[in-house]
C-alpha positions as a Markdown table, in Angstrom:
| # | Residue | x | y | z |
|---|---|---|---|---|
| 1 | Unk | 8.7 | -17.0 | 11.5 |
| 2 | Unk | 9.8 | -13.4 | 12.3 |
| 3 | Unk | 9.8 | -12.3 | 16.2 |
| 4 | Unk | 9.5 | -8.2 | 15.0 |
| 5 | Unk | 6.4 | -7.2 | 16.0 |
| 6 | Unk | 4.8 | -4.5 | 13.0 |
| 7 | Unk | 1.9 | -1.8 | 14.1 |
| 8 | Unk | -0.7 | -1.6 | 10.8 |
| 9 | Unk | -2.4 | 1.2 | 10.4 |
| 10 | Unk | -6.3 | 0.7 | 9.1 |
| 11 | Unk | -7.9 | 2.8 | 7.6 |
| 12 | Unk | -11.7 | 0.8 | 7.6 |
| 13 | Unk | -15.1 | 1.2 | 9.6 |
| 14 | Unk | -15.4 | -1.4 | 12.2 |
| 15 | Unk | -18.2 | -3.6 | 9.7 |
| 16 | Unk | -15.9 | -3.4 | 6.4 |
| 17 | Unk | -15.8 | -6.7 | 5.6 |
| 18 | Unk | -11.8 | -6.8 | 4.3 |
| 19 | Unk | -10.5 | -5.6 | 8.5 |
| 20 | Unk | -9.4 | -8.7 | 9.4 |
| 21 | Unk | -8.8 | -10.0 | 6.1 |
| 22 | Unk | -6.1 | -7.1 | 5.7 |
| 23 | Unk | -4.4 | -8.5 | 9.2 |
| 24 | Unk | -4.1 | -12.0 | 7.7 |
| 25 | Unk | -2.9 | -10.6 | 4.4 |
| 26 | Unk | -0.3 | -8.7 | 6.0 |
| 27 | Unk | 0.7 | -11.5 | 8.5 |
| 28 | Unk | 1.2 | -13.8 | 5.5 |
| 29 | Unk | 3.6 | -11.5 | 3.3 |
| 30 | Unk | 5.4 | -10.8 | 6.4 |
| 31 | Unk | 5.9 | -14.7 | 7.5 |
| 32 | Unk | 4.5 | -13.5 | 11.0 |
| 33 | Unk | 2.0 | -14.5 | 13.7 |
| 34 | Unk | -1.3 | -12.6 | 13.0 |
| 35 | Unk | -0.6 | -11.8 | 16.9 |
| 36 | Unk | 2.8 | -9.8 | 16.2 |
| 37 | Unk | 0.6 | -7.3 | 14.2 |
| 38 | Unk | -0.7 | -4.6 | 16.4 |
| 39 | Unk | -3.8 | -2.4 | 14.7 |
| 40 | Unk | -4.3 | 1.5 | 14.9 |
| 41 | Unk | -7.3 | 3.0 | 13.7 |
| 42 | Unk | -6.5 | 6.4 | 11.6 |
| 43 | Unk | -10.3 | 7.4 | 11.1 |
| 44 | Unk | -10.3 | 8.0 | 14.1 |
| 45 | Unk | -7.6 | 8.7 | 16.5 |
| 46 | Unk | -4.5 | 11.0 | 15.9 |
| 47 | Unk | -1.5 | 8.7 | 16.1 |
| 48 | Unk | 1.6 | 9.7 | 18.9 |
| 49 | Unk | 4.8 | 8.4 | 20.3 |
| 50 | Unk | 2.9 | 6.2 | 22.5 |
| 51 | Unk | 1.5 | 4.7 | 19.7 |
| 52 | Unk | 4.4 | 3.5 | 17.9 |
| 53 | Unk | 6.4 | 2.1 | 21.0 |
| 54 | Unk | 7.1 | -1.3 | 21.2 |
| 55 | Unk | 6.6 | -1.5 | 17.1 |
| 56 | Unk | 10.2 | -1.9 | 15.3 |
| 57 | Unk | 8.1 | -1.7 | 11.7 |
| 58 | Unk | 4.5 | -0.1 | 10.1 |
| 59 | Unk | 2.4 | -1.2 | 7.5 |
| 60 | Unk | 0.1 | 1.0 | 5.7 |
| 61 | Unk | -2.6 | -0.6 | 3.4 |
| 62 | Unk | -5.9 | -0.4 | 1.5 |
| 63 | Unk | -9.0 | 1.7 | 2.2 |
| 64 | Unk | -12.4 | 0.3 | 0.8 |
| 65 | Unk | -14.4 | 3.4 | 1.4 |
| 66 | Unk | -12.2 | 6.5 | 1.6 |
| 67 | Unk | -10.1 | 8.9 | -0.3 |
| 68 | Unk | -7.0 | 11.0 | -0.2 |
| 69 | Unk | -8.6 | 13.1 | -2.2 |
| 70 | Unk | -10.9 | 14.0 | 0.8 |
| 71 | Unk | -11.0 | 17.9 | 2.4 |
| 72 | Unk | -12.6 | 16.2 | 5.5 |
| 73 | Unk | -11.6 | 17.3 | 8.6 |
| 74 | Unk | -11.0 | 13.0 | 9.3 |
| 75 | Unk | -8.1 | 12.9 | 6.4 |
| 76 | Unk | -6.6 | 16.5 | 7.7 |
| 77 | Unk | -6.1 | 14.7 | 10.9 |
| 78 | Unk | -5.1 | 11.3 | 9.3 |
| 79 | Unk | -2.2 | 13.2 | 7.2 |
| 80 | Unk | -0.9 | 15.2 | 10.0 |
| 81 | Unk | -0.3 | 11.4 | 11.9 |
| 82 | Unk | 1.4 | 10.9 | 8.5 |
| 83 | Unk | 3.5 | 13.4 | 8.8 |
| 84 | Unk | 4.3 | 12.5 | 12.4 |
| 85 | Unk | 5.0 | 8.8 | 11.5 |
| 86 | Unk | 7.7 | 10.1 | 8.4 |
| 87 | Unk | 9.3 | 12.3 | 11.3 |
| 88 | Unk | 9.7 | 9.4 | 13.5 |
| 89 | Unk | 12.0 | 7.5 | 11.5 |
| 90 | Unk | 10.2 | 4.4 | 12.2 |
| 91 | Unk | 10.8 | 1.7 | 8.6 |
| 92 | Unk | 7.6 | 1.6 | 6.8 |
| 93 | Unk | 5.7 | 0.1 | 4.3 |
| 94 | Unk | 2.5 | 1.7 | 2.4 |
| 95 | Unk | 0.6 | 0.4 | -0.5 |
| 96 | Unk | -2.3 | 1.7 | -2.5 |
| 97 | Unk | -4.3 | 4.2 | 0.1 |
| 98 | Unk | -0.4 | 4.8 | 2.4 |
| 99 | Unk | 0.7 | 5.0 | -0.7 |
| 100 | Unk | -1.6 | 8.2 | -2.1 |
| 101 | Unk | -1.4 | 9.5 | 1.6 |
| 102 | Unk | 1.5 | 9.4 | 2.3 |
| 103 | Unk | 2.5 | 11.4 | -1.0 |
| 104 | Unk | -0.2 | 14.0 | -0.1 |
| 105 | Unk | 1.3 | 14.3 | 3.9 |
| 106 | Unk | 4.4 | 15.0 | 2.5 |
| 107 | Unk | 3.7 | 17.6 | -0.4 |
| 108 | Unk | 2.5 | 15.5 | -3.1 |
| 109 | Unk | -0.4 | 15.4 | -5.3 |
| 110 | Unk | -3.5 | 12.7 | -5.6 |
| 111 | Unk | -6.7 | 13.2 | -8.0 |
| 112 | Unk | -9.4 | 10.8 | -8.2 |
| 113 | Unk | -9.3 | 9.4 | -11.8 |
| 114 | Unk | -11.5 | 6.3 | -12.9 |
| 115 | Unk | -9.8 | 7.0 | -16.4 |
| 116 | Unk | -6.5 | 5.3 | -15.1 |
| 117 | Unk | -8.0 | 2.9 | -12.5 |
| 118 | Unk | -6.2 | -0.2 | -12.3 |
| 119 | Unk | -7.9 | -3.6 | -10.5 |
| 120 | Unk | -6.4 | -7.0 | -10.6 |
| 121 | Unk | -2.9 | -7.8 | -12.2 |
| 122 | Unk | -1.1 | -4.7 | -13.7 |
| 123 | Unk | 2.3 | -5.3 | -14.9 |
| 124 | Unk | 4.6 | -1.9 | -13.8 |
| 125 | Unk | 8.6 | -1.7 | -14.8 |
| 126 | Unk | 11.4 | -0.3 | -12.7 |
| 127 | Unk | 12.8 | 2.8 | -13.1 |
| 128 | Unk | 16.4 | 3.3 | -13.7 |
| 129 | Unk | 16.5 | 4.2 | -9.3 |
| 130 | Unk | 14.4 | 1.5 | -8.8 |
| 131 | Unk | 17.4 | -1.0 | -10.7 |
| 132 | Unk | 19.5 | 0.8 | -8.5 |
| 133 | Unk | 17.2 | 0.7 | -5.0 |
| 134 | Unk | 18.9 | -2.0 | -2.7 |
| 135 | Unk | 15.1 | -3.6 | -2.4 |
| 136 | Unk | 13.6 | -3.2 | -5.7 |
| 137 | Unk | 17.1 | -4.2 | -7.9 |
| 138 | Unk | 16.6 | -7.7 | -6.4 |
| 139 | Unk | 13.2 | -7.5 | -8.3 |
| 140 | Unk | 13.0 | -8.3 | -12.3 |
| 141 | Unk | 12.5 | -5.0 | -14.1 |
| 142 | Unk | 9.1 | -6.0 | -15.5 |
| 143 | Unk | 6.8 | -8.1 | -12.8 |
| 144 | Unk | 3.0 | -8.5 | -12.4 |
| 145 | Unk | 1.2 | -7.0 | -9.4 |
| 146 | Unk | -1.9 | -6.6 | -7.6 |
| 147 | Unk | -3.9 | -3.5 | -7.8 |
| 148 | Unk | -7.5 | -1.8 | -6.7 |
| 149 | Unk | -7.7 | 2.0 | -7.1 |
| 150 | Unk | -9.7 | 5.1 | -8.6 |
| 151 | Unk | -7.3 | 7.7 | -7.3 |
| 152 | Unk | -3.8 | 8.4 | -8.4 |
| 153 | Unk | -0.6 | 10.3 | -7.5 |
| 154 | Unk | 0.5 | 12.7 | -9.9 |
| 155 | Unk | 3.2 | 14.7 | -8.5 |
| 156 | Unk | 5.2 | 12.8 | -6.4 |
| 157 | Unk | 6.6 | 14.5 | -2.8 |
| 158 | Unk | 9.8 | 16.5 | -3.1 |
| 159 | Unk | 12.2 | 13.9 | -1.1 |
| 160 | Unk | 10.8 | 11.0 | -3.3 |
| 161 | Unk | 12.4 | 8.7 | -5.4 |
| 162 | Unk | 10.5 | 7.0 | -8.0 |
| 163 | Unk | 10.9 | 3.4 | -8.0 |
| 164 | Unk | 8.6 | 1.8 | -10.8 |
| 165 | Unk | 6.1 | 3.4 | -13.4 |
| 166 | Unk | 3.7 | 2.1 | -16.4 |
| 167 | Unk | 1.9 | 3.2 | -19.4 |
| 168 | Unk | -1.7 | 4.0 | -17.3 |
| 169 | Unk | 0.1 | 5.4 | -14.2 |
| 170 | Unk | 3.3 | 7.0 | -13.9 |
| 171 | Unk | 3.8 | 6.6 | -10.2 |
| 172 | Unk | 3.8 | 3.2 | -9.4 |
| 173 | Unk | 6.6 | 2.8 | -6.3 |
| 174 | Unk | 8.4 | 5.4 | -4.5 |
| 175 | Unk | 11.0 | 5.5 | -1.3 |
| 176 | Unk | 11.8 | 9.0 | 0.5 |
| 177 | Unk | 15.6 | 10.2 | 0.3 |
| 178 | Unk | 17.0 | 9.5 | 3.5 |
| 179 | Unk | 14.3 | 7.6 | 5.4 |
| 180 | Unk | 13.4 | 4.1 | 5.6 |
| 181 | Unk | 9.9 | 4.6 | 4.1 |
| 182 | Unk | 8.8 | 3.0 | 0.8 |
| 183 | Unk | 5.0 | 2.9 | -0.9 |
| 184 | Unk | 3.8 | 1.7 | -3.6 |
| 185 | Unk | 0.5 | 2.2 | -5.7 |
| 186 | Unk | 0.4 | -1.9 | -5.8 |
| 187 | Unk | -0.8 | -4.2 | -3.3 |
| 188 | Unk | 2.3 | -6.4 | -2.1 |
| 189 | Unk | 0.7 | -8.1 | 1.2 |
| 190 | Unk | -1.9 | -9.7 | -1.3 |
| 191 | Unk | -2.0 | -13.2 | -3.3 |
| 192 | Unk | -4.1 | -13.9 | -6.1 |
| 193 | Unk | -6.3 | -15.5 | -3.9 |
| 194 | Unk | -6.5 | -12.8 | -1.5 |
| 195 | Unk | -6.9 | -10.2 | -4.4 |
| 196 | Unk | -9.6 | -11.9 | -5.5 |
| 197 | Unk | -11.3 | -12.4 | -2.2 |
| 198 | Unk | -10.9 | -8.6 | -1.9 |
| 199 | Unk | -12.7 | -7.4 | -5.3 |
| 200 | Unk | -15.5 | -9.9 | -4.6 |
| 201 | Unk | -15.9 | -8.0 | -1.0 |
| 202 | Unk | -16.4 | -4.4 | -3.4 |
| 203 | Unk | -18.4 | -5.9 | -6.6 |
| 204 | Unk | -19.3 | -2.1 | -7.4 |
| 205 | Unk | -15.5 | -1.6 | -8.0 |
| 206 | Unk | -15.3 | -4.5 | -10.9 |
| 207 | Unk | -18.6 | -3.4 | -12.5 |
| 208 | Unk | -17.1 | 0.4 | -12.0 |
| 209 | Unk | -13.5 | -0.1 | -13.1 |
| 210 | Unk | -13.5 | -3.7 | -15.1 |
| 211 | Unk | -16.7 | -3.2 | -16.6 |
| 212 | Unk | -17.3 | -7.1 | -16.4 |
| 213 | Unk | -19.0 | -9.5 | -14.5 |
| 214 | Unk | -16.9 | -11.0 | -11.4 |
| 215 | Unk | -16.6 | -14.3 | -12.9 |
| 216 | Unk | -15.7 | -12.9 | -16.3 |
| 217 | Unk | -13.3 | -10.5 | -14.5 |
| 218 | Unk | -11.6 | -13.0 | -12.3 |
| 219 | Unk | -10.1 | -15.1 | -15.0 |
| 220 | Unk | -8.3 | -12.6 | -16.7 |
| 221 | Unk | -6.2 | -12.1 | -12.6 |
| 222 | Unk | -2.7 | -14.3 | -13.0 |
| 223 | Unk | -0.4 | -14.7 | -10.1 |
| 224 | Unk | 2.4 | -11.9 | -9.3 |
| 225 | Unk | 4.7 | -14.4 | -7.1 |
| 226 | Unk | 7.7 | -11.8 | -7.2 |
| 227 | Unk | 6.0 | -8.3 | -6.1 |
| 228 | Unk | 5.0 | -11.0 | -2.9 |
| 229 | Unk | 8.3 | -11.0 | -1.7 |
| 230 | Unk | 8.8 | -7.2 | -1.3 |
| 231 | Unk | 7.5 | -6.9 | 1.4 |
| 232 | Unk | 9.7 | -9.7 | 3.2 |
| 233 | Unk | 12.9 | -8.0 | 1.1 |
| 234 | Unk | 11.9 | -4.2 | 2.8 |
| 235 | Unk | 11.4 | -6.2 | 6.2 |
| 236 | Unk | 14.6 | -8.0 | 5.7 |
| 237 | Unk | 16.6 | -4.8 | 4.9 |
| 238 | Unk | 15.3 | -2.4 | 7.4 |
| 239 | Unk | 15.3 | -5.0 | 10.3 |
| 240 | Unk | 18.1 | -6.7 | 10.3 |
């Protein structure tokens, strides 16, 4: 079990039914304690210094209700924290919603677009940085992962490097040059299990995006055992 202790920033309303769900998910990929994972609420409160102390890592994941596509005065706030937390230096990890934020915070580009919508397994293939990347090389070029969203990047920040890509979406994984920040559009901290767990929690999403009944939907999911161990590679890496 690691002794870090990681800060994950949330991005749910108190009665989402996936908050503590996400804190078990992210406890799992990480081999941690649920207790070494501290929780900050972005919807509401403007994160600071004070906020990261005492963290040596932050995870970014999943939003069930909100987008970065947003001109809400909430996300305005939430993307300056962003931009705070990329200053700090401090290693982090974002998938799906940190992911699309944290390409808008730093001068990227996100549209909503159910057209390319990915949920459950989605297979996505390295780039030729991402054979390269000291975390991503240990991964096979081609590998299954776990995925839930309408919106998509589509102009990647200026200090990105893109990691992974398919057919539907171009920008699957990035890191930033020179900082110990990677996202990606895919869901790492889940299992199969978990995934599933999730999309049952948000049945307007299969019938939106799948077009299929849960049960129909659900057997067509297979396990993606190797993005699972990214997140435990980036830890490994950044924290040792």
């Amino acid at each position: 079990m690691s002794d870090h202790r990681y800060l994950l920033i949330q991005i749910r309303d108190a009665d989402d039914p996936i908050r503590l769900q996400e804190i078990e998910c992210f406890a799992t990929a990480l081999e941690c304690q649920q207790e070494s994972i501290g929780t900050f609420d972005l919807l509401s409160t403007q994160l600071g210094s004070e906020h990261l102390d005492g963290y040596d890592m932050v995870v970014i994941g999943g939003s069930g209700r909100y987008s970065v596509t947003s001109e809400e005065a909430w996300l305005h706030q939430a993307l300056r924290s962003l931009r705070f937390l990329l200053e700090s230096g401090k290693p982090t990890f974002a998938s799906c919603w940190g992911f699309q934020a944290l390409a808008r915070a730093a001068g990227g580009k996100v549209t909503h677009d159910l057209e390319h919508a990915e949920l459950g397994t989605h297979r996505v293939f390295l780039t030729e940085q991402g054979r390269q990347d000291p975390i991503f090389s240990q991964l096979p070029d081609s590998m299954l992962t776990y995925m839930g969203h309408e919106d998509r990047v589509i102009e990647l920040p200026p200090d990105a490097v893109l990691l992974a890509s398919n057919d539907r979406v171009a920008q699957q994984a990035f890191r930033f040059e020179g900082c110990p920040v990677y996202c990606s559009q895919f869901h790492p901290e889940l299992t199969l299990s978990t995934l599933l767990t999730r999309i049952e929690a948000y049945p307007e999403y299969c019938e939106r995006i799948a077009k299929l009944p849960f049960e129909v939907f659900r057997q067509q999911c297979e396990p993606a055992p190797e993005s699972e161990s990214i997140l435990q590679r980036f830890a490994r890496h950044h924290l040792r």
